[in-house]
Every structure is written in structure tokens, then in C-alpha cells.
N, C-alpha and C positions, 0 to 999 in steps of 0.2 A: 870600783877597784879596791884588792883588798891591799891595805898596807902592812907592815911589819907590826903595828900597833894592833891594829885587828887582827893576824894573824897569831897575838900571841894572848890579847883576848878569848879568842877562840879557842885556844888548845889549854888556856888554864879554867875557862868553863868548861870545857869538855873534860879534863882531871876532875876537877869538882865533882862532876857526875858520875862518875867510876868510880868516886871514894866512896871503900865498903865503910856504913855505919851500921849504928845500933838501931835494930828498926824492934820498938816495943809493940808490937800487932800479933792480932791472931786472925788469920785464913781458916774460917769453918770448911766445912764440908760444901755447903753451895755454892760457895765464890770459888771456891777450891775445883768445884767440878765445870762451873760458870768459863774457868781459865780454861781448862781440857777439853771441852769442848769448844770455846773460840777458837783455838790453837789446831783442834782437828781442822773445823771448819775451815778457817785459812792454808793448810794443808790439802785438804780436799780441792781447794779454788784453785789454789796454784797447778797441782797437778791435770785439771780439769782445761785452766788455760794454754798447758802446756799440749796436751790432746786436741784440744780445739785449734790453734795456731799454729801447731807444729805438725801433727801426726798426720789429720784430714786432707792437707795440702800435699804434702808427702803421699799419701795413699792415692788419691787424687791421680796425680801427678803417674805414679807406678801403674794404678788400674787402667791403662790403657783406654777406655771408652771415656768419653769427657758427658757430661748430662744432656748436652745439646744434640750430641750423637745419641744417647739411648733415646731421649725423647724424640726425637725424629722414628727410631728403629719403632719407638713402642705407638708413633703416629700411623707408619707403613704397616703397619700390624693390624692395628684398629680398622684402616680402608679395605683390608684385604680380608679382613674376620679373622686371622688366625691368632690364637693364643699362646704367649709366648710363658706364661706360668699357669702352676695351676693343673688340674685332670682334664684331658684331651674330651 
């Protein structure tokens, strides 16, 4: 449980960490590009998670046929020799 004591611990380390200081550093060109490119990458992930969890279920879902119905179609197919892609 949090108390009034810890909730007010909490919000003046959390001030603490949002106070802008003096930061005497230098950011080369590696680390510099090191960041833009983690930054893409986690960019990429997300949007990649969001296609994968969201979009394919959806599509899924609109495409009408479910996979057990074409693998069945594409079983009745294979018994009967006809080709259902492909040059006749």
C-alpha cells in the first residue's frame, strides 16, 4: 500500500529526475548514430507488433476463408489432381 509518505517520496524523486542540469558530455558521431538507430529499431518493433496483433487478426477475420477451410479446399484439390494455382 502506498502511503502519503511514499506518495510524496515518489513525486519529489520523480521532480529530481526532470530537473534540467548541466550535463558537461560530448555525444560523438557513433553513439550519436548508436541512439538513431536503437530509436529506429524500437520504432520498427512497435509498428511490426502492431501489424502482427492487430492487422492479421483483422484481415483474418474480413478474409472470409479461415486456413482450415482452404487447407481442406487445397486437400480436395490434391485427391482429385486439379490445380488450383499455377499454369493449367
Amino acid at each position: 500500500m502506498l502511503t502519503k509518505r511514499h506518495a510524496a517520496a515518489a513525486a519529489i524523486l520523480g521532480l529530481v529526475a526532470l530537473a534540467p542540469g548541466t550535463a558537461l558530455a560530448y555525444v560523438g558521431p557513433g553513439a550519436g548514430l548508436s541512439a538513431i538507430g536503437t530509436f529506429l529499431a524500437l520504432l520498427a518493433a512497435c509498428v511490426l507488433a502492431v501489424v502482427g496483433f492487430i492487422w492479421y487478426p483483422v484481415k483474418r477475420l474480413l478474409g472470409g476463408k479461415s486456413r482450415s477451410a482452404q487447407r481442406r479446399d487445397d486437400a480436395s484439390d490434391a485427391e482429385t489432381g486439379r490445380r488450383t494455382t499455377g499454369r493449367q
